[in-house]
Structure formats: C-alpha cells, structure tokens
C-alpha positions as CSV (number, residue, x, y, z in Angstrom):
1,X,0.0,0.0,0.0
2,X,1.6,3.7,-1.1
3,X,0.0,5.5,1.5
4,X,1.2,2.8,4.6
5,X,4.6,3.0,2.9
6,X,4.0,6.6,2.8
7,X,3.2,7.1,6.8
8,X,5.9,4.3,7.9
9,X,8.5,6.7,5.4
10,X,7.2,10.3,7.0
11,X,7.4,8.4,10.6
12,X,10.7,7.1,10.6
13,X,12.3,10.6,9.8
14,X,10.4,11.8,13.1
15,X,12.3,9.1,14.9
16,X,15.9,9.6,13.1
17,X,15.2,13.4,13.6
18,X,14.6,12.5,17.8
19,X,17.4,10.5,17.3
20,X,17.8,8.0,20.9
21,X,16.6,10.4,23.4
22,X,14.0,10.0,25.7
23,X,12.3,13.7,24.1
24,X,8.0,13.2,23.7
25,X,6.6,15.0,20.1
26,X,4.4,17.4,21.3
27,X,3.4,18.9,17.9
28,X,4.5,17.4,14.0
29,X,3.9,19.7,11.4
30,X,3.4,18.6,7.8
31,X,3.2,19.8,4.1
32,X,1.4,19.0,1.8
33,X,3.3,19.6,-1.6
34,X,1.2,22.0,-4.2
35,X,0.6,19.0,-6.5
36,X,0.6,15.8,-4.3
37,X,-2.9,14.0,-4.4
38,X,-2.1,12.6,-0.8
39,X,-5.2,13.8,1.4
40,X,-4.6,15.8,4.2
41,X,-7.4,13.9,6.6
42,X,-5.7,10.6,6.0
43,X,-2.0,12.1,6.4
44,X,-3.0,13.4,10.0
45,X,-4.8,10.6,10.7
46,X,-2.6,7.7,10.1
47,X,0.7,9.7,11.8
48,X,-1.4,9.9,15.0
49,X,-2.5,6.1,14.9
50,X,1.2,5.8,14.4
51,X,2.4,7.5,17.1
52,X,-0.1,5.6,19.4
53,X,1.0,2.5,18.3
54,X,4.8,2.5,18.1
55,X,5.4,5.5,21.1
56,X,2.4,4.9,23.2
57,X,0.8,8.0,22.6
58,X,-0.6,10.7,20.0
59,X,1.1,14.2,19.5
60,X,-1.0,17.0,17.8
61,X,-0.4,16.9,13.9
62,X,-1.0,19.6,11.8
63,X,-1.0,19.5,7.7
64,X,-0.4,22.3,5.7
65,X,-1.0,22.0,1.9
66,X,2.3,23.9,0.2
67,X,1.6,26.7,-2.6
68,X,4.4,26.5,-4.7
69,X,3.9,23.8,-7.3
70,X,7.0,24.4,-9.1
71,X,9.1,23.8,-6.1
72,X,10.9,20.8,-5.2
73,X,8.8,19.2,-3.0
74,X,5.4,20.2,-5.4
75,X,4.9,16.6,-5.5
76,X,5.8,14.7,-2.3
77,X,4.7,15.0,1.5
78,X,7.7,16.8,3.4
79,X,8.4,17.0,7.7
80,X,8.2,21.1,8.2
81,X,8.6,21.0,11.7
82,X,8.2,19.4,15.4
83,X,8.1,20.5,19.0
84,X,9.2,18.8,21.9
85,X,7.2,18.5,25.0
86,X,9.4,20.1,27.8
C-alpha cells in the first residue's frame, strides 16, 4: 500500500530526527506539496495512529498544503517542523 509506505516513510524521519533520546513530540507539522494528491485527513490521521501505536501515545499533527507547485517538494509529503514536549 503507497499510503502505509508513505506514513511508515514520514514516521521514521520523526524518529531519526529524535534520534535515541528519551524527548516526547508534542506537535508534527506537515506539508502538503502543491501537486501531491495525498489527502490531508488521511495524512494526520494515520501519523497519529502511528504514534499511538509505536510511542504509546498521539502528539497534535498539523498538515499544511504547500503553494508553490513548481518547487521541489510540489509533488511529495515533506516534515516542516516538530516541538518537543518540555
């Protein structure tokens, strides 16, 4: 499945990102690219029922859709930011 690939791909660049601490994700922030048909429901959706089920809980995640569909990214689903609880 694309879109469990997807999740599992957006996920594990959370975790390298955290690296081995012992840091909780308060907040993920996602984007959208300008020309992606990935749907923004699903995309928060599945990263908080991933979160719940490999960390034990659910941080807030917002998706934003990006404007630029000439950019680099236009086409893909990109981590924008996170904040730590703390």
């Amino acid at each position: 499945m694309h879109e469990s690939g997807l999740i599992q791909t957006l996920m594990h660049r959370v975790e390298v990102e955290l690296g081995n601490g012992d840091d909780r994700v308060k907040t993920l922030c996602f984007e959208i690219g300008a020309l992606s048909d990935t749907n923004p429901t699903w995309l928060q959706q599945g990263a908080a029922h991933y979160a719940l089920e490999m960390w034990g809980y659910e941080p807030e995640v917002l998706v934003e859709r990006g404007q630029d569909a000439t950019g680099p990214h236009a086409l893909g689903v990109t981590l924008r930011s996170m904040i730590l609880e703390g």
